[in-house]
C-alpha positions in Angstrom: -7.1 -18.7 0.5 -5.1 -15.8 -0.6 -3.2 -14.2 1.9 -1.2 -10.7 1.9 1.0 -9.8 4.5 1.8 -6.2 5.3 4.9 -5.1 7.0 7.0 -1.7 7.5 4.9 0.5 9.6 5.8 2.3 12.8 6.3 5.8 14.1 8.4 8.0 12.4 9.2 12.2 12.9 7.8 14.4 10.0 9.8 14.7 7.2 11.1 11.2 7.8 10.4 7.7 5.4 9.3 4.3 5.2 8.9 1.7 3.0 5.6 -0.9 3.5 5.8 -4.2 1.7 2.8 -6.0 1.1 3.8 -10.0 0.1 1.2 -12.5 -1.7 1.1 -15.7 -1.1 0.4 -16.6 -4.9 2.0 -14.7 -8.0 1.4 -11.1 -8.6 0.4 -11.7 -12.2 -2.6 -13.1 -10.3 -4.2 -9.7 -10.0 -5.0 -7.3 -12.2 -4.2 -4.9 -9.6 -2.2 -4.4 -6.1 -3.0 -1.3 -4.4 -2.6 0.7 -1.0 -5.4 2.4 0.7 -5.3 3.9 4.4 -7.4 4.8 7.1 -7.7 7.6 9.8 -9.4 7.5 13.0 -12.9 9.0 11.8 -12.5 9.0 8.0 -13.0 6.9 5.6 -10.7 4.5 3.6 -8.9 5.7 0.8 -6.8 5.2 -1.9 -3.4 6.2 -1.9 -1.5 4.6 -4.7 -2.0 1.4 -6.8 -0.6 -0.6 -9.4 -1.9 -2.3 -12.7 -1.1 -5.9 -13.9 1.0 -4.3 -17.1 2.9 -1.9 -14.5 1.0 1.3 -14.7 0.6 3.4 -11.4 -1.6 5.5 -10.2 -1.8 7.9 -6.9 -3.8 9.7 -4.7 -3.0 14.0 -5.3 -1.9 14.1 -2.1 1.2 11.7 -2.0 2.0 12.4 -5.1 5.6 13.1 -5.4 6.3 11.8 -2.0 5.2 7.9 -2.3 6.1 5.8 -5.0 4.4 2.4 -5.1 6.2 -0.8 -7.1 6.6 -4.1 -7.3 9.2 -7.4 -7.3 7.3 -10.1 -9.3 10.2 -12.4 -7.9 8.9 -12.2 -4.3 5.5 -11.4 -5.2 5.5 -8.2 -3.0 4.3 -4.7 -3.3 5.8 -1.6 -2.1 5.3 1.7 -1.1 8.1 3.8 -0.5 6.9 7.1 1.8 9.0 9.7 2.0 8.9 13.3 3.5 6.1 12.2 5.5 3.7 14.3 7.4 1.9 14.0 10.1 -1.8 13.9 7.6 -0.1 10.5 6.7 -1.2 8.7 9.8 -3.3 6.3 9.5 -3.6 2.3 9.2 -2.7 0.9 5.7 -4.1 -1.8 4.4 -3.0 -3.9 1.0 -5.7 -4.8 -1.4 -5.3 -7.2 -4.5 -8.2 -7.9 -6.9 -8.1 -11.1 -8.1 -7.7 -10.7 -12.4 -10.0 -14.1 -13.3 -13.1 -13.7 -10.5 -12.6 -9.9 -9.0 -12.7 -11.0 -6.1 -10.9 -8.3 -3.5 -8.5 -9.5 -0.8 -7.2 -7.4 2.1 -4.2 -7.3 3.8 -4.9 -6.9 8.1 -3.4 -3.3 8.0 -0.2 -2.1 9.2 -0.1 1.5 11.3 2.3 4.4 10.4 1.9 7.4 12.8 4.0 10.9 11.8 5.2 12.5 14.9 5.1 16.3 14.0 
């Protein structure tokens, strides 16, 4: 059973950072993708930055410039480094991996950031 563990959240002022990590418990080569998606009370989940197997990126238009996800295939973690945060940013963020042979989608059990204004 694949397992991804999130870790980093908390409560931060605007303006402020943090960096999630997101660790596999098998080797990152083993999806074709690692991304980030977050959820506020009353929306839906979205995207907010992921990363290809061959290291491209791509990012929701409204972190860009602030978050940058990437990757240590060493430790088999993800991360996404938030900076100048506002308080739009709260939400719970989950991990997701898809799985490069079978697609199957694996979920991480969410970590909450809230942006103090």
């Amino acid at each position: 059973q694949v397992q991804l563990a999130e870790s980093g959240g908390g409560l931060v002022q605007a303006g402020g950072s943090l960096r999630l990590s997101c660790a596999a418990s098998l080797s990152i080569f083993s999806f074709k993708s690692v991304g980030w998606y977050r959820q506020a009370p009353g929306k839906q989940r979205e995207l907010v930055a992921n990363i290809i197997s061959r290291g491209s990126t791509n990012y929701a238009d409204s972190v860009k410039d602030r978050f940058t996800i990437s990757r240590d295939n060493a430790k088999n973690t993800v991360y996404l480094q938030m900076n100048s945060l506002k308080p739009e940013d709260t939400a719970v963020y989950y991990c997701k991996a898809d799985e490069t042979i079978w697609g199957t989608e694996y979920w991480g059990q969410g970590t909450q950031v809230t942006v103090s204004s």
